[in-house]
VONUSE-373874 format. One line per 10 residues: number of its first residue (from 0); for each residue x, y, z of N, C-alpha, C. Coordinates in steps of 0.02 Angstrom, whole numbers. Atoms other than C-alpha are relative to their C-alpha. Example, Ala and Ser with C-alpha at 12.3 -4.5 7.8 and 13.67 -1.06 7.14 Angstrom:
0) 45/-59/0/615/-225/390/45/60/0  -42/-59/-3/684/-53/357/-39/55/37
***
This chain:
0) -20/0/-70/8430/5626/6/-14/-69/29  20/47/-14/8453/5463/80/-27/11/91  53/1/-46/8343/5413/240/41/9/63  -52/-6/-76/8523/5420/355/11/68/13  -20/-52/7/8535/5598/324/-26/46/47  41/-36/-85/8426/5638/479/33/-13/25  -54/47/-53/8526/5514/573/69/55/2  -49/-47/-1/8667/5619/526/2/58/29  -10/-94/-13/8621/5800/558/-15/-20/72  3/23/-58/8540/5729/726/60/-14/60
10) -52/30/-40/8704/5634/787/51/73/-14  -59/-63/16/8816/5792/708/-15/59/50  28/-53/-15/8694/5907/813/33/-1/77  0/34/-57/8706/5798/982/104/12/15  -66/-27/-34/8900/5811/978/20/42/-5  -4/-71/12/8927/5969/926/-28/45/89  39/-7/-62/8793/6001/1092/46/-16/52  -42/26/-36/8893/5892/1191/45/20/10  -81/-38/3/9063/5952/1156/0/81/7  -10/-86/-31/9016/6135/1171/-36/39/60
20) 73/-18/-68/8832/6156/1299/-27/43/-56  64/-21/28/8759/6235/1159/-3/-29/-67  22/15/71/8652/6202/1007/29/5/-57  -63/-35/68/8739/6219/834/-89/22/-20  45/-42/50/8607/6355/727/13/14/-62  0/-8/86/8694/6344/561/32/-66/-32  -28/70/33/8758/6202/437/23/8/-52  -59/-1/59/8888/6170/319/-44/-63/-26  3/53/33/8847/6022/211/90/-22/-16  -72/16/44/9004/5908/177/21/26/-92
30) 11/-52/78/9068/6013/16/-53/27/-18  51/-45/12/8954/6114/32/-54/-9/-62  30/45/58/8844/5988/-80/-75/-20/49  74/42/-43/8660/5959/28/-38/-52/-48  62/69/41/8539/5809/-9/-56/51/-16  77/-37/38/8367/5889/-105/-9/4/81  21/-12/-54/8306/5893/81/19/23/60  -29/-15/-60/8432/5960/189/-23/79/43  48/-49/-22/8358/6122/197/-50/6/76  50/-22/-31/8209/6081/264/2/-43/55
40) -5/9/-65/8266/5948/390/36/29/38  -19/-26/-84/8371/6046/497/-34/71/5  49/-55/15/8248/6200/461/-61/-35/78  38/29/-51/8152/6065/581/9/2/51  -41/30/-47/8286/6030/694/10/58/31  -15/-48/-17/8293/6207/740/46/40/-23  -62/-37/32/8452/6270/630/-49/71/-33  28/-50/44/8434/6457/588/38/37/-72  -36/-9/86/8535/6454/425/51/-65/-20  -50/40/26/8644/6358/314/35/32/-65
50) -21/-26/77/8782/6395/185/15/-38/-59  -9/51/64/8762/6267/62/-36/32/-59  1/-15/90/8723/6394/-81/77/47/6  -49/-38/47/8854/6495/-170/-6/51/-59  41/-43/62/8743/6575/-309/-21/85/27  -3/-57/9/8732/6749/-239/46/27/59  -42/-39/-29/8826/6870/-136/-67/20/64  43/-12/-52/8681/6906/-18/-54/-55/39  16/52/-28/8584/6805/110/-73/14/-31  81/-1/27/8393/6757/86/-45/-45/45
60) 42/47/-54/8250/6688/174/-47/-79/-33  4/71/12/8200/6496/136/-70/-4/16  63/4/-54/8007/6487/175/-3/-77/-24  23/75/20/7977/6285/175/-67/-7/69  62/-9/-60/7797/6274/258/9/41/15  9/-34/-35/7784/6324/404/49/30/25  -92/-5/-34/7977/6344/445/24/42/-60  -67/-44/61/8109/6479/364/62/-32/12  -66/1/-16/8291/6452/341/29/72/-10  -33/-83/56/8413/6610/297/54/-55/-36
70) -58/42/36/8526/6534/173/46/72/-32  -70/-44/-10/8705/6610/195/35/-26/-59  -39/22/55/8818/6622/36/63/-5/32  -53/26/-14/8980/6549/55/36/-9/-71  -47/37/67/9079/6570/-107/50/-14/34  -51/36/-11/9225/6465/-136/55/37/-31  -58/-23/29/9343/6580/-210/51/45/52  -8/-3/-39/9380/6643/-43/18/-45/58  -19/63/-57/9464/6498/55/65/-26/-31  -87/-1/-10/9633/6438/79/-6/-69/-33
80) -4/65/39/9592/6271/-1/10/-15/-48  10/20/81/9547/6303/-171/71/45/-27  -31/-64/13/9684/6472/-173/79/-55/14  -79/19/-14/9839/6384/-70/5/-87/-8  -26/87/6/9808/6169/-77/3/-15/-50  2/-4/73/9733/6163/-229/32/30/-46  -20/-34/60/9784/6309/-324/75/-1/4  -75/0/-2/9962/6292/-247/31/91/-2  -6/-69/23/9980/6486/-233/26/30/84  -13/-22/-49/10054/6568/-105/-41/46/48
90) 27/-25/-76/9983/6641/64/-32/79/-36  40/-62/12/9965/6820/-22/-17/-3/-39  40/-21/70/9880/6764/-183/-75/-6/34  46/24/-46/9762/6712/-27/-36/85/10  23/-71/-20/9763/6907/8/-15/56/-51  33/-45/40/9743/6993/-152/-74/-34/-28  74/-6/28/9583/6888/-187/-39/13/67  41/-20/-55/9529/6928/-21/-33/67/-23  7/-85/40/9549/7121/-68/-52/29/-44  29/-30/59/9495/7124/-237/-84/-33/23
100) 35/31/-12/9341/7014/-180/-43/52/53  31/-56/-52/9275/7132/-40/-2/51/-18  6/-79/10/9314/7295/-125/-62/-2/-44  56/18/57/9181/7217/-269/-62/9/33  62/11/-40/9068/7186/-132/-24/71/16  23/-57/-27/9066/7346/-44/-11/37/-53  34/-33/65/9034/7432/-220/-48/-19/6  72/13/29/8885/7322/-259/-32/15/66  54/0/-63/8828/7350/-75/-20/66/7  -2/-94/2/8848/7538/-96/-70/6/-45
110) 46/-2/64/8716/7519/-266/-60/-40/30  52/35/-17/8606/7399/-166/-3/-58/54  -17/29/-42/8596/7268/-64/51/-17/40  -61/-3/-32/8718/7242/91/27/-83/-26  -28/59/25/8830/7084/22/29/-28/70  -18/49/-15/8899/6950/107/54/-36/-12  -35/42/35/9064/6886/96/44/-61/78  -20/20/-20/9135/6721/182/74/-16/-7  -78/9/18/9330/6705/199/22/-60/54  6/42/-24/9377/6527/255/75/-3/17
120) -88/23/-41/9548/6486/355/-15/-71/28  10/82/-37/9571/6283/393/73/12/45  -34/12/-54/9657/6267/536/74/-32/-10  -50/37/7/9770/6138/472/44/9/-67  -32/-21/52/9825/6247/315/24/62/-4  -16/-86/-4/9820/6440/357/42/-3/63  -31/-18/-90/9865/6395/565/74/-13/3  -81/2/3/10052/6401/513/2/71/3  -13/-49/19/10150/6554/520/-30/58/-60  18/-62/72/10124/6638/320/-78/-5/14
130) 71/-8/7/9940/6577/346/-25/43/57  7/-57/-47/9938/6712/514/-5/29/-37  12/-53/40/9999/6816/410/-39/12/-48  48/-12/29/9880/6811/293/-52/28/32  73/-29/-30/9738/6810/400/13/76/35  10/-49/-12/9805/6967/488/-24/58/-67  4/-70/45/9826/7060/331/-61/13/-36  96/4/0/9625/7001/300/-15/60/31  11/-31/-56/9585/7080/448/22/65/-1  -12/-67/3/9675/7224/424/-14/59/-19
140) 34/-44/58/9610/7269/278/-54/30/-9  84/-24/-42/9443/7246/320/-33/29/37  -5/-46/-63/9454/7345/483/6/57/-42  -6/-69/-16/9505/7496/391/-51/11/-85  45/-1/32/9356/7471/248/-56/21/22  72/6/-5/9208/7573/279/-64/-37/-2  39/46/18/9057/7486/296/-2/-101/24  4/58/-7/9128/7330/344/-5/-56/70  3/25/-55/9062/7222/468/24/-77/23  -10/44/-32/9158/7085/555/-17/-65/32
150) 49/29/-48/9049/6951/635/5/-61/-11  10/80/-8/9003/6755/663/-62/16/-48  73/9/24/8862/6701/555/-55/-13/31  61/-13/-51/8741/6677/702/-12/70/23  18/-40/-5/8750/6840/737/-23/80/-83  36/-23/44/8740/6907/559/-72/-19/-25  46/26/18/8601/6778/546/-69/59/46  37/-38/-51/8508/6865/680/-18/66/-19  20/-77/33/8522/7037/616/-30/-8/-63  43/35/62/8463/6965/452/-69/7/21
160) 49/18/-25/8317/6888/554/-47/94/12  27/-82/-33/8301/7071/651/-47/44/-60  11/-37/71/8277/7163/468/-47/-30/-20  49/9/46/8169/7053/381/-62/17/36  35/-21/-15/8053/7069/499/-42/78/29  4/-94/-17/8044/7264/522/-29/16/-60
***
């Protein structure tokens, strides 16, 4: 982690602040790639999660010192980048790995822990027409899936938070 990487989350924090009146509480890493230390500086800075892992399907608590993080999974096989820029695949190959991807989940969440899945839409690749449609037929699907809850990651973070400590 080089020594600008404060400088960064700092100035990223401040306009983020600026441009909205409130704090940002979670963090992406560019490609979702952190420096060895990103963790634990915005763990400082007040952030209450980040999704710069990918290695499991459920969230977890970060104890560094005296400070926790929750670290939010964010797979990548779920996003319009790797499915429609990259993979070149059309809008609904976007929606059967949505599908097959969440029905997996809610199995393993049924057997044990509640999972976690992130589904990413860029603005400047899904916010066309077919990419609506996609995202409705997300949404649709998901809506009529038992079990499945909807939400921002500050407020799943929170219920996270709520639980562990109970």
């Amino acid at each position: 982690m080089c020594s600008s990487d404060l400088d960064n989350i700092l100035k990223t924090s401040r306009i983020i602040r600026e441009s909205t009146g409130e704090s940002p509480v979670g963090w992406l890493s560019p490609m979702a790639q952190p420096g060895e230390r990103t963790a634990a500086l915005i763990a400082e800075q007040g952030y209450l999660y980040h999704l710069d892992c990918a290695d499991d399907d459920s969230p977890r608590l970060l104890q560094l010192g005296e400070r926790c993080i929750v670290e939010v999974p964010a797979a990548f096989d779920v996003n319009d980048h790797q499915v429609y820029a990259r993979g070149l695949n059309p809008p609904s190959a976007y929606v059967d790995i949505f599908m097959h991807c969440l029905d997996v989940l809610l199995e393993e969440g049924r057997n044990g822990r509640p999972r976690v899945m992130s589904a990413v839409f860029n603005g400047n690749l899904f916010g066309h027409p077919l990419g609506t449609w996609a995202l409705r037929e997300c949404i649709r699907y998901a809506k009529g899936r038992p079990g499945v809850w909807i939400t921002t990651h500050k407020a799943h973070v929170e219920h996270f938070l709520r639980e562990c400590r109970q």
